[in-house]
LOSE-139535 format. One record per residue (C-alpha): residue number from 1; residue in one letter; x, y negated, z. Coordinates in Angstrom, 1 decimal, padded with zeros to 4 digits. Example, Ala and Ser with C-alpha at 12.3 -4.5 7.8 and 13.67 -1.06 7.14 Angstrom:
@kolpa=1 lodren=A X=012.3 Y=004.5 Z=007.8
@kolpa=2 lodren=S X=013.7 Y=001.1 Z=007.1
END
This chain:
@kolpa=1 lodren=X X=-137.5 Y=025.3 Z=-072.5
@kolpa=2 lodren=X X=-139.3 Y=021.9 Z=-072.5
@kolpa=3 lodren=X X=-138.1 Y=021.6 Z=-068.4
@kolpa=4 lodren=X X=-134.3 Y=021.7 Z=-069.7
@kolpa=5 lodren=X X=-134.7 Y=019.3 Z=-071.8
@kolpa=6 lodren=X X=-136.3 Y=016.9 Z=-069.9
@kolpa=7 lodren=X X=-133.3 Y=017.6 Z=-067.3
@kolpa=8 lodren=X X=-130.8 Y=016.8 Z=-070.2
@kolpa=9 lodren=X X=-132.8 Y=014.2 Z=-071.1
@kolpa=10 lodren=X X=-132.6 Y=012.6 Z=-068.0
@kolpa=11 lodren=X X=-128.8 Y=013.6 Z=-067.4
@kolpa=12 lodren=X X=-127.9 Y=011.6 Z=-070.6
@kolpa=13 lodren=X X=-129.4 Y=008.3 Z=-069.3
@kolpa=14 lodren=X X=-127.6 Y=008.6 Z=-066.1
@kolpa=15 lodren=X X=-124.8 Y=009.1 Z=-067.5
@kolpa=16 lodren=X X=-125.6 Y=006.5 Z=-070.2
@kolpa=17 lodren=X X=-126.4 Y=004.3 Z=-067.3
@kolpa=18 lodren=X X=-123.3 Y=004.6 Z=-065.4
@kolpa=19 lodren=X X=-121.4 Y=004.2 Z=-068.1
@kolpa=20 lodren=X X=-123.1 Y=000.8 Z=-069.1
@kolpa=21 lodren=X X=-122.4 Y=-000.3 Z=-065.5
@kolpa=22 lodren=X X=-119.2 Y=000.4 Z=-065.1
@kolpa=23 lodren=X X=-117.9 Y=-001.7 Z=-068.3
@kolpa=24 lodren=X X=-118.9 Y=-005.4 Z=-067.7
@kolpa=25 lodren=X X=-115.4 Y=-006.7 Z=-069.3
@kolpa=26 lodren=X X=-115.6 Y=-009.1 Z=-072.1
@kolpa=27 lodren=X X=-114.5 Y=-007.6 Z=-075.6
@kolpa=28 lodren=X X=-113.9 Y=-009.0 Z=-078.6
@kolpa=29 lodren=X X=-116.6 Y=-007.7 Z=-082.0
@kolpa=30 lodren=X X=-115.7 Y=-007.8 Z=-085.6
@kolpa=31 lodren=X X=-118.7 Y=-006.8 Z=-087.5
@kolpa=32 lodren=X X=-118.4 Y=-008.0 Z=-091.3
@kolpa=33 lodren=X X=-117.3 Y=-011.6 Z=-091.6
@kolpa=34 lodren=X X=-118.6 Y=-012.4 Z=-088.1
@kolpa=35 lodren=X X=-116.8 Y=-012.1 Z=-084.9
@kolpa=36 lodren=X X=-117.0 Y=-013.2 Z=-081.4
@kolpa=37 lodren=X X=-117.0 Y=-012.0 Z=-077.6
@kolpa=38 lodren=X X=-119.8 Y=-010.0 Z=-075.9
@kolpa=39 lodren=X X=-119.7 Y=-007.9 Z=-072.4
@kolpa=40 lodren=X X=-118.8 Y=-004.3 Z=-073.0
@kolpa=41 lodren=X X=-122.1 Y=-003.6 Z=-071.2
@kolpa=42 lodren=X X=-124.0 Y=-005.8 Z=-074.1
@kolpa=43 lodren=X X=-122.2 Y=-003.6 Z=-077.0
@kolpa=44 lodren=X X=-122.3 Y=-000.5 Z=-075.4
@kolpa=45 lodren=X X=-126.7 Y=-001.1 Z=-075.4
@kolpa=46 lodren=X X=-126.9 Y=-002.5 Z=-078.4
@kolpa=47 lodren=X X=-125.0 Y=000.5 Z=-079.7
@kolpa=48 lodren=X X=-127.4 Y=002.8 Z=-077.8
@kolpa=49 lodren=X X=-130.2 Y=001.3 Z=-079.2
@kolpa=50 lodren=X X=-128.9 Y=001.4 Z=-082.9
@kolpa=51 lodren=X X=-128.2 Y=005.1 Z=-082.4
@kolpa=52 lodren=X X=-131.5 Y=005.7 Z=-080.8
@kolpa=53 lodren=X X=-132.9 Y=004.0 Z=-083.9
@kolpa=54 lodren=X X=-131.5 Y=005.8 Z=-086.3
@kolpa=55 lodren=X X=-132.7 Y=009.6 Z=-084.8
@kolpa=56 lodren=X X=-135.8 Y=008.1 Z=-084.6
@kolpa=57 lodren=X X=-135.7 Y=007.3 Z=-088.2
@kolpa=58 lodren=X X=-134.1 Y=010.5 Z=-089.2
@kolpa=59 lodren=X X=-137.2 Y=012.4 Z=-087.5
@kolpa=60 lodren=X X=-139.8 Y=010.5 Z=-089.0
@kolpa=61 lodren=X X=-137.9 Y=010.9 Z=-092.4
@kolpa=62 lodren=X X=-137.5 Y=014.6 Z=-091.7
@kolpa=63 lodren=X X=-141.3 Y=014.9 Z=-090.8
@kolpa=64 lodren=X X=-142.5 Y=013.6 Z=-093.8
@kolpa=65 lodren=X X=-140.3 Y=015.5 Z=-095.8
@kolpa=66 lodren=X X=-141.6 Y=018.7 Z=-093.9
@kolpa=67 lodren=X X=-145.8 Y=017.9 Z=-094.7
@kolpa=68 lodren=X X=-145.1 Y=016.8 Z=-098.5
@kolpa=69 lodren=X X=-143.3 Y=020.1 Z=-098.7
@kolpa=70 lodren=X X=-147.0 Y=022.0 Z=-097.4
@kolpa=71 lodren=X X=-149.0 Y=020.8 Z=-099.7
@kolpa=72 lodren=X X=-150.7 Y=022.7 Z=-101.9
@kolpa=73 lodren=X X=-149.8 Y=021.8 Z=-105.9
@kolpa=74 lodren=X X=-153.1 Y=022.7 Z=-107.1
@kolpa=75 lodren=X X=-154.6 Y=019.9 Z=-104.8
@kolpa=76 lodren=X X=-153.2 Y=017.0 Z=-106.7
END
């Protein structure tokens, strides 16, 4: 099991990466009050990252949650 998902692990960042490269246009970003131009390809990582960010965040959060939820009352 851990083989497949290494394979779909590196499937994604092909695919991730292909996609990046293929998307070099300028675009224009609203975020808030802010706006301004970036490359697609800038956007579309800075997006990546923010969504890897935020799994890794979930995990950790979810991890925690799991070992506070093993300990023993009587302990405290």
């Amino acid at each position: 099991m851990r083989i497949v998902k290494q394979i779909a692990l590196v499937v994604l960042g092909v695919v991730l990466a292909v996609i990046i490269l293929q998307n070099t246009a300028p675009v224009r970003v609203q975020f808030l009050w802010m706006s301004g131009q970036m490359a697609t390809v800038l956007l579309l990582f800075l997006t990546a990252v923010g969504g890897f960010a935020m799994g890794v965040i979930v995990a950790l959060l979810l991890k925690g949650r799991a070992h506070s939820s093993h300990r023993d009352p009587d302990s405290l």
